[in-house]
C-alpha positions as CSV (number, residue, x, y, z in Angstrom):
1,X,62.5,49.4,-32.0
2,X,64.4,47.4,-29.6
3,X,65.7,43.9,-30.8
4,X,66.1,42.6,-26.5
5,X,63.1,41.2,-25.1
6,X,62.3,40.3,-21.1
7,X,62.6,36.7,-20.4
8,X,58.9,36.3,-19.8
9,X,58.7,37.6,-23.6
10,X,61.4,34.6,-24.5
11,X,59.4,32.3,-22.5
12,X,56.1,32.9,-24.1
13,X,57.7,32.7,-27.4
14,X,59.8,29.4,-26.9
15,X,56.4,27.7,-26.1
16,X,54.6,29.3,-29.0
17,X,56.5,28.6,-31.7
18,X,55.9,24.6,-31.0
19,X,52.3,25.6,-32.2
20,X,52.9,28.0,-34.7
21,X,55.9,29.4,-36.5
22,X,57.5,32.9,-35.5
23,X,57.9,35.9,-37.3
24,X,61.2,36.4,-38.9
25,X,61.3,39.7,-36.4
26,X,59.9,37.7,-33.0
27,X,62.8,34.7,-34.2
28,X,65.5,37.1,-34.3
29,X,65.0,38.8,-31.1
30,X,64.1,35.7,-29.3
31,X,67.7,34.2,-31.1
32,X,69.1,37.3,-30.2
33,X,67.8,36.9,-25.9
34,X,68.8,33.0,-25.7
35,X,72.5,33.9,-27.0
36,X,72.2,36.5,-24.0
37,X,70.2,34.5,-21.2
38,X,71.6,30.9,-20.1
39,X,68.5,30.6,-18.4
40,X,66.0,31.2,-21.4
41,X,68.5,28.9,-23.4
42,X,68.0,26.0,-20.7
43,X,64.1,26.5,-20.8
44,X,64.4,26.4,-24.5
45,X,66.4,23.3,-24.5
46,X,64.2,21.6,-22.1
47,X,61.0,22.7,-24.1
48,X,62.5,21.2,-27.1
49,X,63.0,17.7,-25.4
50,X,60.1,17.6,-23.8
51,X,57.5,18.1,-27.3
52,X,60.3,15.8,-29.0
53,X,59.4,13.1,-26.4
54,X,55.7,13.8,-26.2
55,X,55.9,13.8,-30.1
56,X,57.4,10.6,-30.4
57,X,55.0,8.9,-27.9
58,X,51.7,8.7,-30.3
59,X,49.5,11.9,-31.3
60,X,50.0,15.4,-30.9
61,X,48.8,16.8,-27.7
62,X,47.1,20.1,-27.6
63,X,46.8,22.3,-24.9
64,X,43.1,23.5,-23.6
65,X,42.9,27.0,-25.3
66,X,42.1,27.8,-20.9
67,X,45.4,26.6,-19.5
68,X,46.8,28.6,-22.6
69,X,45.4,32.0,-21.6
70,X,46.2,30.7,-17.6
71,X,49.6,30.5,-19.0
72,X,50.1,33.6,-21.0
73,X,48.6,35.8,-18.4
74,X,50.0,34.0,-15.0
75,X,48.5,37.1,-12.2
76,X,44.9,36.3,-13.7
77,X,42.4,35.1,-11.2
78,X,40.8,31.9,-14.2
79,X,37.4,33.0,-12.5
């Protein structure tokens, strides 16, 4: 079992772990890509500002469980 993962891997896990917590496996590897990856490590950063602000300006926003497949499966048509 590898501990790298692709930086679409990263990326989906940067933006689920603002809605739910990671495994102790998925956290390592994803600590172990964004000590590796200045680009993952910018998206993370800017994720983490981002749901700080949006946190801080009333109630939580959720995303439409749609937009969240959309997201985690970019080449599908949403027809």
């Amino acid at each position: 079992m590898s501990i790298f993962i692709s930086c679409a891997e990263a990326t989906k896990q940067i933006i689920r772990k603002e809605e739910e917590p990671l495994s102790s496996s998925e956290a390592r590897k994803l600590k172990v890509h964004l000590f590796l990856c200045k680009y993952c490590k910018s998206f993370a950063r800017q994720s983490e500002m981002i749901n700080r602000a949006l946190k801080s300006e009333g109630p939580a926003l959720k995303l439409d469980p749609e937009f969240k497949k959309m997201l985690n499966n970019p080449h599908s048509t949403g027809s």
